[in-house]
SEFIFI-276240 format. One record per residue: x, y, z of N, C-alpha, C, O in turn; residue number from 1. Coordinates in Angstrom, 1 decimal. Last residue first. Layout:
<pts>
<pt n_xx="X" n_yy="Y" n_zz="Z" ca_xx="X" ca_yy="Y" ca_zz="Z" c_xx="X" c_yy="Y" c_zz="Z" o_xx="X" o_yy="Y" o_zz="Z" num="NUM"/>
...
</pts>
This chain:
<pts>
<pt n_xx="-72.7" n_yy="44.1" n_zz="28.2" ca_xx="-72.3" ca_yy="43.3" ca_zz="28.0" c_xx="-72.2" c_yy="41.8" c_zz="27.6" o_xx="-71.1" o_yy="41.2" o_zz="27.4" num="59"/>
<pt n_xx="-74.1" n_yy="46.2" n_zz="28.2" ca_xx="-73.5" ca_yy="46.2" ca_zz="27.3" c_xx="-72.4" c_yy="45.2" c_zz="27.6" o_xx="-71.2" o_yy="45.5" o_zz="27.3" num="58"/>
<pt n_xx="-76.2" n_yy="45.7" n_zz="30.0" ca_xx="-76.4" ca_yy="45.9" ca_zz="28.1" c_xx="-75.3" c_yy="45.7" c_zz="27.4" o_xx="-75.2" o_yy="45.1" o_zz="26.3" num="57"/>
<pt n_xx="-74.8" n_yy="46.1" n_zz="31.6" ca_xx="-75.6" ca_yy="44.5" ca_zz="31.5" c_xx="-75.9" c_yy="44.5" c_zz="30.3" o_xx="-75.9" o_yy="43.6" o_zz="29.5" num="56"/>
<pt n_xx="-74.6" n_yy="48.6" n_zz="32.6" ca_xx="-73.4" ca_yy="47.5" ca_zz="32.6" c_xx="-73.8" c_yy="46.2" c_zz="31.9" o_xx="-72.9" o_yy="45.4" o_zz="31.5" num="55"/>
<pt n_xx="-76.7" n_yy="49.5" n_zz="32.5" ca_xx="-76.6" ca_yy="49.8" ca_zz="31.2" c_xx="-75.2" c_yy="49.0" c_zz="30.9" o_xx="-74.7" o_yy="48.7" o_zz="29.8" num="54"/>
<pt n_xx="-78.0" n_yy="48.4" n_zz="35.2" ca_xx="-78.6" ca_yy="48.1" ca_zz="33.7" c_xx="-78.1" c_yy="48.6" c_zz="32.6" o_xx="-78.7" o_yy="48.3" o_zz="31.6" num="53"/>
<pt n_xx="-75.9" n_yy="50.0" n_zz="36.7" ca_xx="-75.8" ca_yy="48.5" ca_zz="36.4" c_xx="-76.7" c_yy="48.1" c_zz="35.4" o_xx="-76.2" o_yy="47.3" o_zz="34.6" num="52"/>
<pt n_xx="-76.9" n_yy="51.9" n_zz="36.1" ca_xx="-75.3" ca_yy="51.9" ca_zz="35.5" c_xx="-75.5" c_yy="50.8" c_zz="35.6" o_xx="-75.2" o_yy="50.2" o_zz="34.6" num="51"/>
<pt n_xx="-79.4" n_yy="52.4" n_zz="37.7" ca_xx="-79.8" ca_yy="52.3" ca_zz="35.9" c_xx="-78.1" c_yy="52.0" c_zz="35.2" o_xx="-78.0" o_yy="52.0" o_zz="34.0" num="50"/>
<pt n_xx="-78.7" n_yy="52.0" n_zz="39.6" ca_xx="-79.2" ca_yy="50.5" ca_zz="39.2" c_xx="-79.3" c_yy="51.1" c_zz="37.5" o_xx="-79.2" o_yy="50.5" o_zz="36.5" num="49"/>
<pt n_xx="-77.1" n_yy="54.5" n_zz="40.9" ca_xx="-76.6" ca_yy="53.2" ca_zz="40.7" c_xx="-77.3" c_yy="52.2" c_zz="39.8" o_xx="-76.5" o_yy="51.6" o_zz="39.1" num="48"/>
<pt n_xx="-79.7" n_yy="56.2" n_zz="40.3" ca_xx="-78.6" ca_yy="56.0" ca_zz="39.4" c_xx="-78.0" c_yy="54.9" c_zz="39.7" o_xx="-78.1" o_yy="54.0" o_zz="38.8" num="47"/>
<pt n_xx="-81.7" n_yy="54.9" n_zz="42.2" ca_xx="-82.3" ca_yy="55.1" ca_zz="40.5" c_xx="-81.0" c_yy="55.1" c_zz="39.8" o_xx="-80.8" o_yy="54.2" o_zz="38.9" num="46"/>
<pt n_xx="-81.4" n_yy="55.2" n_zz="44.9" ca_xx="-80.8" ca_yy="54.0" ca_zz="43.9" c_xx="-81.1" c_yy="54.1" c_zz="42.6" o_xx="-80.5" o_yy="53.2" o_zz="41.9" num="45"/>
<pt n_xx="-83.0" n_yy="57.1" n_zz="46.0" ca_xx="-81.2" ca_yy="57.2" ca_zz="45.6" c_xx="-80.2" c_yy="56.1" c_zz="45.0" o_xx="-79.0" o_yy="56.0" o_zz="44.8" num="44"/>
<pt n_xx="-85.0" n_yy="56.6" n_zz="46.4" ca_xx="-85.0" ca_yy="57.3" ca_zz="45.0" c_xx="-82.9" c_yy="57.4" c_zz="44.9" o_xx="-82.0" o_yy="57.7" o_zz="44.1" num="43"/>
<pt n_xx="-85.6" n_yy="55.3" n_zz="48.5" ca_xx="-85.5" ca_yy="54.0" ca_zz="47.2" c_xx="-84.9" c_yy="55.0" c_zz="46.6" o_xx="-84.0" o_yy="54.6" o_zz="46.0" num="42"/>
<pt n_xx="-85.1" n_yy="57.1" n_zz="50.7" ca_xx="-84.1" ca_yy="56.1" ca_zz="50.0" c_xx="-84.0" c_yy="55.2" c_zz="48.8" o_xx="-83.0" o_yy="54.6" o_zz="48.3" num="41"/>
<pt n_xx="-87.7" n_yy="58.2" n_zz="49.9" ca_xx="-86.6" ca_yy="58.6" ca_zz="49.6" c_xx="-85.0" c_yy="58.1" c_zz="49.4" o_xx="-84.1" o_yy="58.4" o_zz="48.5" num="40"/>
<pt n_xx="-89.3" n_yy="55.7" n_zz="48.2" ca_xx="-89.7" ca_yy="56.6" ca_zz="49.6" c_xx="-87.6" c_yy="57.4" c_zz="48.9" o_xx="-86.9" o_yy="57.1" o_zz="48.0" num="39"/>
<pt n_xx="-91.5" n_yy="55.1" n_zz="45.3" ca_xx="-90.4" ca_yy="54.8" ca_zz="46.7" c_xx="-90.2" c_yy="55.9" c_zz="47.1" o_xx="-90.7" o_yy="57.0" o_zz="46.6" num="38"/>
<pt n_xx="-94.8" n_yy="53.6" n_zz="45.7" ca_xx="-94.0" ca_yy="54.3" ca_zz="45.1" c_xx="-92.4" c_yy="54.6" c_zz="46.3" o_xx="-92.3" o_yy="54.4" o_zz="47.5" num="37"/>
<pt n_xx="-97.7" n_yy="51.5" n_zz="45.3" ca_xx="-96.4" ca_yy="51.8" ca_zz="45.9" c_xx="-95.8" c_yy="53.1" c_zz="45.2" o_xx="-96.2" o_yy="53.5" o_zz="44.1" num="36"/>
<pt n_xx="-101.0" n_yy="51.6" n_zz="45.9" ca_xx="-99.7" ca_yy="52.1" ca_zz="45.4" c_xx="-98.6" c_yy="51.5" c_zz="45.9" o_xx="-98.7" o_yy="51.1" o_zz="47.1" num="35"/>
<pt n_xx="-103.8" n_yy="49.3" n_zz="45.7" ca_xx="-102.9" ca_yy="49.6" ca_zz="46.3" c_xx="-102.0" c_yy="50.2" c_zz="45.4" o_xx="-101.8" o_yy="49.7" o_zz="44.3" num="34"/>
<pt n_xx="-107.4" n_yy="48.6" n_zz="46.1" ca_xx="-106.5" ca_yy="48.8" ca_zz="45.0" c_xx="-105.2" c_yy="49.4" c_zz="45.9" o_xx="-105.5" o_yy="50.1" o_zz="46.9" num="33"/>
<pt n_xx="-110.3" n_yy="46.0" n_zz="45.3" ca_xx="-109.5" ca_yy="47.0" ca_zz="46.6" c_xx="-108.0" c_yy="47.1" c_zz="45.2" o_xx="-107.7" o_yy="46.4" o_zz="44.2" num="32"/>
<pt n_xx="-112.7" n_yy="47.8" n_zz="43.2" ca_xx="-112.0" ca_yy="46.4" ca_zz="43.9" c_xx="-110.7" c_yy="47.2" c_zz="44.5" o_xx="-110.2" o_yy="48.3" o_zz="44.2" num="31"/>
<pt n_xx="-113.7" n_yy="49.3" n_zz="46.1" ca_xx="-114.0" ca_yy="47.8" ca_zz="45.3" c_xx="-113.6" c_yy="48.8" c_zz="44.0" o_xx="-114.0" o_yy="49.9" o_zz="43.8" num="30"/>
<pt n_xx="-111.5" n_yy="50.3" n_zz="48.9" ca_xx="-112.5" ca_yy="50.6" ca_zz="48.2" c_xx="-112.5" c_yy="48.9" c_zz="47.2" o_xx="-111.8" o_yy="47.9" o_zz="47.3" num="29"/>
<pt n_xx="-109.2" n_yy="52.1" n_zz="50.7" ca_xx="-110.4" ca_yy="51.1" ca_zz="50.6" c_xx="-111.8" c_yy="51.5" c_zz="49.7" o_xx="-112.6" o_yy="52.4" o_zz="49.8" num="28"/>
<pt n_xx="-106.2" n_yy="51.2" n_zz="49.7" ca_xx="-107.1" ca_yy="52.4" ca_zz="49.4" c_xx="-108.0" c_yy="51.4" c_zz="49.3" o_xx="-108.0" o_yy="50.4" o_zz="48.7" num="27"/>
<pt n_xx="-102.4" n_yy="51.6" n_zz="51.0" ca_xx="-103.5" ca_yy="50.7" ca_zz="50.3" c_xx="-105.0" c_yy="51.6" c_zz="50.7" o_xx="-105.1" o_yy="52.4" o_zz="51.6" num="26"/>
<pt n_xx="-99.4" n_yy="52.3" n_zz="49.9" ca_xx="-100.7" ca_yy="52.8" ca_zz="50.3" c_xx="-101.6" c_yy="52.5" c_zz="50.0" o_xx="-102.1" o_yy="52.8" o_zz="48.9" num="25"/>
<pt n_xx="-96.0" n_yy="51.7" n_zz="50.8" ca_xx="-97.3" ca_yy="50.8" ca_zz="50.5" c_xx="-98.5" c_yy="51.9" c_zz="51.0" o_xx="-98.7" o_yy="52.3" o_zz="52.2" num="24"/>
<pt n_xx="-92.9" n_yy="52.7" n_zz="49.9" ca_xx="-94.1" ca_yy="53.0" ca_zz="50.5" c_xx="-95.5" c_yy="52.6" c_zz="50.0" o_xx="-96.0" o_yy="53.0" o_zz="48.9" num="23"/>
<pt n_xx="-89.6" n_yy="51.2" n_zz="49.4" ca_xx="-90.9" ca_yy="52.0" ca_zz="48.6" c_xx="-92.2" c_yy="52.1" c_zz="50.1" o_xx="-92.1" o_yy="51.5" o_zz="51.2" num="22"/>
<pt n_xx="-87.6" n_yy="51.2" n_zz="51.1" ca_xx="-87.2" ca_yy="50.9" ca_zz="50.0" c_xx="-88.6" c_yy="51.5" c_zz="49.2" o_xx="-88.4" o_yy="52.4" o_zz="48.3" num="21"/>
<pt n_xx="-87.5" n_yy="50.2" n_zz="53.4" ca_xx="-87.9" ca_yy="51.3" ca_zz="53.4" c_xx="-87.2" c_yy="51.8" c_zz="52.1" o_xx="-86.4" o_yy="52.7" o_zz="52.1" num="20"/>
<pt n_xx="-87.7" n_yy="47.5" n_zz="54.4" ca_xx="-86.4" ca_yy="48.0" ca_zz="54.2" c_xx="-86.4" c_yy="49.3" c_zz="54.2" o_xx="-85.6" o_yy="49.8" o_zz="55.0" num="19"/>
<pt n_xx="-90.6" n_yy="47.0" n_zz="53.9" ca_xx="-90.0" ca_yy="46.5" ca_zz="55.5" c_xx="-88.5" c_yy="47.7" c_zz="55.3" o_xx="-88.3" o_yy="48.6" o_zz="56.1" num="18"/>
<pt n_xx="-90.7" n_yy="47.3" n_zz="50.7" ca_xx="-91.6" ca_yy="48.2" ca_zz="52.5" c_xx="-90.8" c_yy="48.5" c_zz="53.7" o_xx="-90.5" o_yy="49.6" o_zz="54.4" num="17"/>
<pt n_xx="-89.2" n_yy="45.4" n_zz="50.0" ca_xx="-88.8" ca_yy="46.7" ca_zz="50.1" c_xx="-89.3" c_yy="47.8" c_zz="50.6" o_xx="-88.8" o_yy="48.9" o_zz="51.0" num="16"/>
<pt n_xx="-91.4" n_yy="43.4" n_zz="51.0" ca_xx="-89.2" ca_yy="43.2" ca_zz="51.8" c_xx="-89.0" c_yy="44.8" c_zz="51.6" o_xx="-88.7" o_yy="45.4" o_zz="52.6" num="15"/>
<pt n_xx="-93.4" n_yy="43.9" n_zz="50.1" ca_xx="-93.3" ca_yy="43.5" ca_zz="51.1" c_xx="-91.6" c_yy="43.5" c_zz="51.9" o_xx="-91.0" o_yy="43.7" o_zz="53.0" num="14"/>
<pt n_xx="-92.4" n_yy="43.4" n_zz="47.1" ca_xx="-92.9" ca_yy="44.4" ca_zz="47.7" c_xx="-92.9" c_yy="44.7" c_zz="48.9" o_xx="-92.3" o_yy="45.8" o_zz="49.1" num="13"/>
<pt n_xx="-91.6" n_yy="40.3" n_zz="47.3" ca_xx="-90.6" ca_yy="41.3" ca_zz="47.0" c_xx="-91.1" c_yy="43.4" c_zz="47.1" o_xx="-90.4" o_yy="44.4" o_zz="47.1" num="12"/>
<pt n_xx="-94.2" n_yy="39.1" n_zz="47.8" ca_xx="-93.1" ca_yy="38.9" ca_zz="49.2" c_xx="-92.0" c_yy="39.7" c_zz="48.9" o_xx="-91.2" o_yy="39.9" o_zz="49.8" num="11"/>
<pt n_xx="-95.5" n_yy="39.7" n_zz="45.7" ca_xx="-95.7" ca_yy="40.5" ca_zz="46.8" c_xx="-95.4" c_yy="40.5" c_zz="47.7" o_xx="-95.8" o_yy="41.2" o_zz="48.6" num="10"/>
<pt n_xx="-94.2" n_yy="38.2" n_zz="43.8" ca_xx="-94.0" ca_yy="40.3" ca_zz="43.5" c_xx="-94.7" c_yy="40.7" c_zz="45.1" o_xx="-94.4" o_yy="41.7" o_zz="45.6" num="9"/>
<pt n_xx="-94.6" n_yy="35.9" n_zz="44.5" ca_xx="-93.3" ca_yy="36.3" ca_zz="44.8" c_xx="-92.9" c_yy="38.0" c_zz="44.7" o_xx="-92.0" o_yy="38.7" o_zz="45.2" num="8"/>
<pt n_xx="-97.6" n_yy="35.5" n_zz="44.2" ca_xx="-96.6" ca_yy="35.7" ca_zz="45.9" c_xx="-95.3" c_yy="35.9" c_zz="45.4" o_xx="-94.7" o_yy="36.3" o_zz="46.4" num="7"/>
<pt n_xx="-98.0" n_yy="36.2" n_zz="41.5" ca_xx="-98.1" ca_yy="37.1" ca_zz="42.3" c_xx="-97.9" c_yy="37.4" c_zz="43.7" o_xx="-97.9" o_yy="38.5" o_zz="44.3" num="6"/>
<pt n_xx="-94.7" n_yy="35.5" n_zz="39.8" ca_xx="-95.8" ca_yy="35.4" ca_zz="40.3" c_xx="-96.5" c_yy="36.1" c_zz="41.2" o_xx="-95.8" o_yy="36.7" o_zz="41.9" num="5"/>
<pt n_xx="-93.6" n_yy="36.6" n_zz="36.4" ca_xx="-93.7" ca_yy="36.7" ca_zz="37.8" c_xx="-94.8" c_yy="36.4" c_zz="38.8" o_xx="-95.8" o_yy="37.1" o_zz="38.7" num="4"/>
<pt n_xx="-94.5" n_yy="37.1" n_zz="34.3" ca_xx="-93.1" ca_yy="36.9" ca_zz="34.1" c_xx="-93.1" c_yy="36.4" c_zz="35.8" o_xx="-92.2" o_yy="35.7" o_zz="36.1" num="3"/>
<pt n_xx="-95.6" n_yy="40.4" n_zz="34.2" ca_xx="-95.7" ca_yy="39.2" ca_zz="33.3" c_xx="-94.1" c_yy="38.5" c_zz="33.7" o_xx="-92.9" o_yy="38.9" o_zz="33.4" num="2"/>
<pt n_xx="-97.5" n_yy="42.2" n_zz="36.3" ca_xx="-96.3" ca_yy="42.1" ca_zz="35.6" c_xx="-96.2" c_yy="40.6" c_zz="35.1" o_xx="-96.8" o_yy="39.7" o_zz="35.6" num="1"/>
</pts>
């Protein structure tokens, strides 16, 4: 991601793990490679955050 560094995207990964906010699946292999994707609680924030991103548009 552009814009961001890579300890702060991975101490902000890391928080939403711990929270249970997304799920970390790391895959051994070269070069080492990892998913996230969110877990069921993250998916109940999709609408709240997309109203606050469309609050922010439009204002």
């Amino acid at each position: 991601m552009d814009g961001i560094s890579g300890k702060v995207l991975a101490d902000t990964l890391r928080d939403l793990e711990r929270d249970g906010i997304v799920d970390r699946t790391a895959y051994d292999q070269m070069p080492p490679r990892v998913e996230y994707e969110l877990t069921a609680l993250g998916s109940t924030l999709r609408e709240p955050l997309a109203a606050l991103g469309r609050w922010a548009e439009n204002t």
